[in-house]
C-alpha positions as CSV (number, residue, x, y, z in Angstrom):
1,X,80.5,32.0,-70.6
2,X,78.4,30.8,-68.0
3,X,81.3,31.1,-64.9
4,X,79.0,29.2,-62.5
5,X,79.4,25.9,-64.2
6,X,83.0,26.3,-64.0
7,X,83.1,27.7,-60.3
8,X,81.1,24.9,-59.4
9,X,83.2,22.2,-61.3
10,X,86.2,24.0,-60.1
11,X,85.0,24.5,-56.4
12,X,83.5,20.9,-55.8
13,X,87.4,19.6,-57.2
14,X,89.5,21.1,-55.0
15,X,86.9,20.5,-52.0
16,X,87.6,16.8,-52.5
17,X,91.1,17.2,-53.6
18,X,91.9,19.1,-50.4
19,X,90.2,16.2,-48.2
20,X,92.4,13.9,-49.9
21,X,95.7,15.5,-49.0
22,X,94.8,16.2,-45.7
23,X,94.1,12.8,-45.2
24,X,97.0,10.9,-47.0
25,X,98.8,10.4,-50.0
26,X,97.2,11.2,-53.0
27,X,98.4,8.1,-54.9
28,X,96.5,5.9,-52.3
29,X,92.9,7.5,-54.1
30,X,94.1,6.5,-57.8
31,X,93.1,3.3,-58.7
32,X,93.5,1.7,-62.5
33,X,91.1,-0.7,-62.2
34,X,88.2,1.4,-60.7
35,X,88.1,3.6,-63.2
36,X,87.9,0.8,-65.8
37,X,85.0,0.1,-64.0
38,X,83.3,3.3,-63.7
39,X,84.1,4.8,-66.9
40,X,83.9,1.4,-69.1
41,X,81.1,0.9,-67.5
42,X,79.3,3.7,-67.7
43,X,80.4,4.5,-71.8
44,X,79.0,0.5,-72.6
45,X,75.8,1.5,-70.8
46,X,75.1,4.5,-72.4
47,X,75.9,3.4,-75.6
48,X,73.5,0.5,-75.2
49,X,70.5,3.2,-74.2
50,X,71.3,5.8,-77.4
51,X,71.9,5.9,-80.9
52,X,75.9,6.4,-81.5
53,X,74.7,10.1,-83.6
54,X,72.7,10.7,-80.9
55,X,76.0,10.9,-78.3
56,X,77.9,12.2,-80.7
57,X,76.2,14.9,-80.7
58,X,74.7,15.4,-78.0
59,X,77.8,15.1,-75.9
60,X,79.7,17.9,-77.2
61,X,76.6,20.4,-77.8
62,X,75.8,19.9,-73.7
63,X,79.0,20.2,-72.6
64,X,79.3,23.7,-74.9
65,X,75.7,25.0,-73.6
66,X,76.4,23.6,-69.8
67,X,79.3,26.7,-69.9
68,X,77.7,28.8,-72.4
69,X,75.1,32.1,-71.3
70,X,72.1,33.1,-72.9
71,X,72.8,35.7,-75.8
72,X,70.4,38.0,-74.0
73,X,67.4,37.4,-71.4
74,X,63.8,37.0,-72.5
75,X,62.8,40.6,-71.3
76,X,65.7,41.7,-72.9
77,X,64.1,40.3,-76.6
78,X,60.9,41.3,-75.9
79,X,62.5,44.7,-75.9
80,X,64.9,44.3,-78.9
81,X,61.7,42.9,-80.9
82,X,59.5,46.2,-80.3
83,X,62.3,48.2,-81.6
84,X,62.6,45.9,-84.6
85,X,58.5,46.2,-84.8
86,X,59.5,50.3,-84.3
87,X,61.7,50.5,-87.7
88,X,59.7,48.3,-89.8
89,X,56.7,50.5,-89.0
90,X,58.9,53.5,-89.7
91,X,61.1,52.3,-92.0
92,X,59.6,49.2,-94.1
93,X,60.9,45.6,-94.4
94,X,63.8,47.6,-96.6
95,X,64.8,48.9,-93.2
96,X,65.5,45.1,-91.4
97,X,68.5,44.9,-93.8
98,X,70.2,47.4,-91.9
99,X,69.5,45.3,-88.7
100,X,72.2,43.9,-86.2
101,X,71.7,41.2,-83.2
102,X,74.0,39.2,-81.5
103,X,71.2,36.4,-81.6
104,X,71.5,34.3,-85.4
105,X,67.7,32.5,-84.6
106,X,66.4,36.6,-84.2
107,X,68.8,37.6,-86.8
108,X,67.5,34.6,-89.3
109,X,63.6,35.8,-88.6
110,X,64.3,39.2,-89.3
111,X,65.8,38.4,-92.4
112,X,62.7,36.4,-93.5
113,X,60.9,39.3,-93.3
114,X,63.3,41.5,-94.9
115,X,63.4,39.3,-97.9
116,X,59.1,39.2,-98.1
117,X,58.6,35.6,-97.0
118,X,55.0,35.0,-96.3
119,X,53.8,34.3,-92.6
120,X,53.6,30.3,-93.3
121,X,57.2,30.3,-94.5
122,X,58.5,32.0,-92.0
123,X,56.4,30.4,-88.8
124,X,57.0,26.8,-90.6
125,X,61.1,27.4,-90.7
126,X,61.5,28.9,-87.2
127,X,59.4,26.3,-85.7
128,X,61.5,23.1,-87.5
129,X,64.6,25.4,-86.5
130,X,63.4,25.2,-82.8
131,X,62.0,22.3,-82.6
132,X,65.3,20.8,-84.1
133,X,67.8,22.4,-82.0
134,X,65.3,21.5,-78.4
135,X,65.5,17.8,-79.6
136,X,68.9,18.1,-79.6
137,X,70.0,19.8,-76.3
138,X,67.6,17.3,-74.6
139,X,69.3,14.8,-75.9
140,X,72.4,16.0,-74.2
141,X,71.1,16.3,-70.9
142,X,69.5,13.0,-71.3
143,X,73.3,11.4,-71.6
144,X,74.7,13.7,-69.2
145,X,71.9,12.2,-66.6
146,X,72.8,8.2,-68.0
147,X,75.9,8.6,-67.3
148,X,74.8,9.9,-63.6
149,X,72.4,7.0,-63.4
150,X,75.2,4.8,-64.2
151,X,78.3,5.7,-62.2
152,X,77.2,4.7,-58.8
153,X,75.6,1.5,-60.1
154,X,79.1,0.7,-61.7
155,X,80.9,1.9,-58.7
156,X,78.6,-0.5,-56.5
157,X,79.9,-3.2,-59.3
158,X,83.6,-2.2,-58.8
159,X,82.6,-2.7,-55.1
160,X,81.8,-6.0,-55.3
161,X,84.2,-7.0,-57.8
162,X,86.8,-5.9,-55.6
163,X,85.2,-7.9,-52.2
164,X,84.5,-11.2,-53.9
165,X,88.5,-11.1,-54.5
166,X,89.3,-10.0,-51.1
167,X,87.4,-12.8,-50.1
168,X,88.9,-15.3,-52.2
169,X,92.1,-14.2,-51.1
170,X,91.9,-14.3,-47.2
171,X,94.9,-16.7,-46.9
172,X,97.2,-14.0,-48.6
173,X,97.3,-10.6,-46.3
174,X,99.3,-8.8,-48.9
175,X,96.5,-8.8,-51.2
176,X,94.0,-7.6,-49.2
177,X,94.9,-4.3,-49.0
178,X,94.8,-3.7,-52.7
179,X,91.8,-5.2,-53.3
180,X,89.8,-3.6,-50.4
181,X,91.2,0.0,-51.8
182,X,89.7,-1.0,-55.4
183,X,86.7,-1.9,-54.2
184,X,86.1,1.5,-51.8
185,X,87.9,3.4,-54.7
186,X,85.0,2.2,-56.8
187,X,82.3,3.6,-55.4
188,X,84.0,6.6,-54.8
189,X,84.7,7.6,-58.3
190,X,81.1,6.8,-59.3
191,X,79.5,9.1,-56.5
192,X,82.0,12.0,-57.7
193,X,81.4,11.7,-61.7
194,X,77.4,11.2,-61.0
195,X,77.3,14.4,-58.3
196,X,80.1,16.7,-58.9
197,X,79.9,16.2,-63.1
198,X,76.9,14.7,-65.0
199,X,74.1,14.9,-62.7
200,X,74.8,18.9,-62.6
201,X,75.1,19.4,-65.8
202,X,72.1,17.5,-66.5
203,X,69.9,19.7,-64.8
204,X,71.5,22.4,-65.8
205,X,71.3,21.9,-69.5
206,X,67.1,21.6,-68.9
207,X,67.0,24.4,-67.2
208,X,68.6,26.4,-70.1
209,X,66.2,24.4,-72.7
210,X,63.2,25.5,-70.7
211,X,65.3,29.0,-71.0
212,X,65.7,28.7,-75.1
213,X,62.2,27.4,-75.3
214,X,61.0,30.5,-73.8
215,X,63.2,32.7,-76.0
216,X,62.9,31.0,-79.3
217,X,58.9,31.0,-78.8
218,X,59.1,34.9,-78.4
219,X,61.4,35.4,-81.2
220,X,58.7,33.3,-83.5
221,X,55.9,35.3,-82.5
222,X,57.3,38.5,-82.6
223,X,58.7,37.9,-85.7
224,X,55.4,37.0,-87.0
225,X,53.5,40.2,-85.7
226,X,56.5,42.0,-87.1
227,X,55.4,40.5,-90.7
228,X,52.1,41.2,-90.0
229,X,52.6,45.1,-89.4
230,X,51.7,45.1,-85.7
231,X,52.3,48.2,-83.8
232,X,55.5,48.1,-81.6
233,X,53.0,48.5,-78.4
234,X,50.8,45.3,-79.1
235,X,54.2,43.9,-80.0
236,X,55.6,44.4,-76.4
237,X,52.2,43.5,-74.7
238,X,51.7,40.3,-76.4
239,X,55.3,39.2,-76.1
240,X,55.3,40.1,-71.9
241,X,52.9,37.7,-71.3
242,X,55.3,35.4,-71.5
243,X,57.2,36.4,-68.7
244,X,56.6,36.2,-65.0
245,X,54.8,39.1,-63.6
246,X,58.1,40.5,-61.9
247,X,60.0,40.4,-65.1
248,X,57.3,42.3,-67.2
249,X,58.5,46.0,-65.8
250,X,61.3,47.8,-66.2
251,X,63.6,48.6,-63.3
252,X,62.5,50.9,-60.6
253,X,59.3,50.7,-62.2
254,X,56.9,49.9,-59.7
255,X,54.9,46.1,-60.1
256,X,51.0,46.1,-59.5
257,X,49.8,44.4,-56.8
């Protein structure tokens, strides 16, 4: 579980929640028709901009990933492929059968090569397998970050909703009040679901496609070298260059200048 989504979330709530009770009521900050506004709003919008599959699916795959870590880090593969490159040099393909990983993309290449599938079969699946599941966690963090878009333009709509009927009802105090709140209320509830919720988790879900991009791309080509009988050490060497300088050493080893 990735505990810093849910710190954040968690943090950022009762940060506003505590400014509300210190401040009043909190019945005075809940306001039917400004969420209407903000969430109807922001659902018609986004369902205008993507396919109904495409939110479907997208939706519930970012929200999982947004609080989900990494299987293992990308110097962490590097070293878990060299010691799968270690017992098919020792051992054979026969010996990948025996093989365990936490990671089912790894654990699907390794059994390619297990099974004898050539090099075109194997780089052709992994690649579509990629490829596939990318497409899809960009498409989550492309709603995540409509939705953001969209909030504070339909709060600025609740806004004004809410003033023309203040406006319209000048000669009636009582109805001021209510109207005014709306309209404040408004834009408040679309700055908190576009900062505190989907804007985050937006950027947060690219970040960790960037992350699996990285991973997936050194799974592939170390599965492939693994197929092709490379030697654990060109194994490791090829696969580091894919890491920043300061990630390619192990701990307390020291890092060339």
């Amino acid at each position: 579980m990735d505990i810093t989504t849910s710190i954040g979330l968690v943090a950022g709530s009762i940060v506003i929640v505590a400014l509300v009770l210190t401040g009043g009521d909190l019945h005075m900050f809940i306001s039917e028709h400004a969420m209407i506004i903000i969430f109807g709003g922001s659902i018609s919008a986004t369902l205008i901009r993507f396919p109904l599959v495409s939110i479907l699916h997208g939706l519930p795959l970012g929200a999982k990933y947004a609080f989900t870590m990494s299987r293992t880090t990308a110097r962490g593969l590097v070293d878990e492929l060299a010691g799968v490159a270690e017992i098919a040099r020792k051992q054979g393909p026969v010996g990948l059968e025996k093989v365990e990983t936490p990671d089912p993309f790894l654990a699907k290449g390794i059994r390619y090569v297990a099974d004898g599938y050539d090099m075109d079969f194997i780089r052709d699946n992994l690649e579509r397998d990629r490829d596939n599941f990318l497409m899809h966690l960009d498409e989550g963090s492309k709603i995540y970050r409509a939705v953001g878009d969209c909030a504070p333009a339909f709060g600025m709509v609740g806004t004004l909703i809410g003033m023309v009927q203040m406006f319209a009802n000048m000669t009636d105090p009582s109805k001021l009040g209510p109207y005014m709140a709306t309209a404040l209320l408004a834009t408040l509830y679309g700055a908190v679901v576009a900062n505190l919720f989907c804007l985050p988790i937006a950027d947060k879900l690219h970040g960790k496609l960037l992350d699996e991009e990285t991973n997936r791309t050194i799974i592939i080509d170390g599965i492939l070298m693994i197929r092709d009988a490379k030697s654990p050490t060109l194994v490791r060497e090829m696969l580091l260059a894919y890491l920043p300088e300061k990630h390619r050493h192990e701990a307390g080893e020291p890092v060339p200048a």
